[in-house]
N, C-alpha and C positions, 0 to 999 in steps of 0.2 A: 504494500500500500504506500509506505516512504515513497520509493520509489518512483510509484505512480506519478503523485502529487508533485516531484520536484520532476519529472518529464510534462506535466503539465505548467508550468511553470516557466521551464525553459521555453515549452512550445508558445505559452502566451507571452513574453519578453521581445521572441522573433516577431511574432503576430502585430505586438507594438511597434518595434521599428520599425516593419515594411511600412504600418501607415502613416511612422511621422518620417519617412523616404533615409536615403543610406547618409553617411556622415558626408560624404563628400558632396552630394547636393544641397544637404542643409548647409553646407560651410560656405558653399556658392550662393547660395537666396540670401545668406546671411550679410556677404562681403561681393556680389555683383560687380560681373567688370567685365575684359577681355579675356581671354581663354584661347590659351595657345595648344597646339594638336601633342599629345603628350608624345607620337613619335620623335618628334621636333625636337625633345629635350636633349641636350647631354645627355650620356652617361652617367655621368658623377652628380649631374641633378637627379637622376631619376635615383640612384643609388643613396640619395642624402634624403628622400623621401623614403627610400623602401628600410632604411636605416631605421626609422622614427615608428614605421609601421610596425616592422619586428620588433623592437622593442616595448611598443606598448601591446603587441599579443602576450609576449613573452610577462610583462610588466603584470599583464590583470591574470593572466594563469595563477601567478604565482603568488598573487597578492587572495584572488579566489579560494587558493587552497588551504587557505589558514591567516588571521591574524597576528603577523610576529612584530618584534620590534625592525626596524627599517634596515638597519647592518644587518641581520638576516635575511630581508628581503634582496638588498642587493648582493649578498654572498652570492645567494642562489642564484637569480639572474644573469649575474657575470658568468656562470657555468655555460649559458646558453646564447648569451649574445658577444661572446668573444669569437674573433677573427678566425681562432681554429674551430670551434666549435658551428659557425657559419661556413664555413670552407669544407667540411666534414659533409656538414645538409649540402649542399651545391654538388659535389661528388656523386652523392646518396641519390640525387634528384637526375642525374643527366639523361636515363632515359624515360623521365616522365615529363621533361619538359615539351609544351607543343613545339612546333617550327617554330614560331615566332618568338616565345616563350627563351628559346635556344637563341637565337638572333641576339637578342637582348640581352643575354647572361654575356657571350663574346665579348660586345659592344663594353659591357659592362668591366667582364674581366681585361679587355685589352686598355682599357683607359690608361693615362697618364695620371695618376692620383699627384696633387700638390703635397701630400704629406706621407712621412714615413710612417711605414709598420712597426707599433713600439712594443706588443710582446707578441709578436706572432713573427711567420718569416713570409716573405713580401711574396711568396707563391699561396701559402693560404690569405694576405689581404686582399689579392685580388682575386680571389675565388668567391672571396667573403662580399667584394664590394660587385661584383658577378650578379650572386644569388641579390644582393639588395638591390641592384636596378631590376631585377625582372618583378621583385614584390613591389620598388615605385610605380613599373611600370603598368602593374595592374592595378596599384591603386588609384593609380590617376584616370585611367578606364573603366573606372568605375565595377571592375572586377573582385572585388574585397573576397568575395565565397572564394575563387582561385586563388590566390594568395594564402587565405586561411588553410584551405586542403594542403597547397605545397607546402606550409612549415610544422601543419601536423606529420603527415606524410615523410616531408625529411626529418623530421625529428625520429621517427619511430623507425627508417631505413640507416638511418645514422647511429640507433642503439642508444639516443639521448633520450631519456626518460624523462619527461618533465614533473 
């Protein structure tokens, strides 16, 4: 019966935000303007978006699963949103990405990053900054569900448990 009630629950939470529309349309009605084609971006812009996305999946998973003090939240987090731990899922993901999906990971890992790799080695940062342009680049298309499947997915082909 638990159970039930808290699948019902999740079910009604979904049922609310489809009809107050996804984070990315409200943040548009909110702040209205031009809107550029997200293929259009950079790289390293899409990757500075898909950067903020992982980390607030990662951010409410783990805040979800228990109320601790905040140095244990970020213990944990760090496990998962560090450069090898991201470079791990991108690996994990290569034959689940679509074509385009794939395009963008390239685009992504071949960039010219302005900054160095500071506890990783610069073949996992760019895998890492890879896998984050393909999560900007679906966020910015308004694709969030794919996004969400690929970091549960690479998390669990990765052996990273969250």
């Amino acid at each position: 019966m638990e159970e039930s009630i808290g699948q019902q629950s999740k079910e009604s939470v979904k049922a609310e935000n489809a009809e107050a529309g996804s984070i990315q349309q409200r943040i548009r009605e909110s702040f209205p303007g031009k809107r550029q084609d997200p293929k259009a971006y950079s790289p390293l812009a899409l990757a500075y978006m898909g950067d903020a996305l992982y980390d607030l999946i990662i951010r409410t998973v783990v805040v979800e699963r228990g109320n601790r003090p905040v140095r244990d939240l970020h213990r944990i987090a760090v496990q998962y949103v560090s450069a090898e731990a991201q470079a791990k899922i991108a690996s994990a993901l290569q034959d689940m990405f679509t074509e385009e999906e794939e395009a963008v990971y390239r685009r992504g890992r071949n960039a010219k990053p302005h900054t160095k790799a500071k506890n990783a080695s610069m073949e996992d940062y760019l895998k890492a900054t890879g896998f984050e342009a393909v999560l900007g680049y679906l966020y910015l298309t308004d694709n969030t569900e794919r996004a969400l499947e690929l970091v549960r997915d690479g998390l669990a082909a990765a052996g990273l448990v969250l």
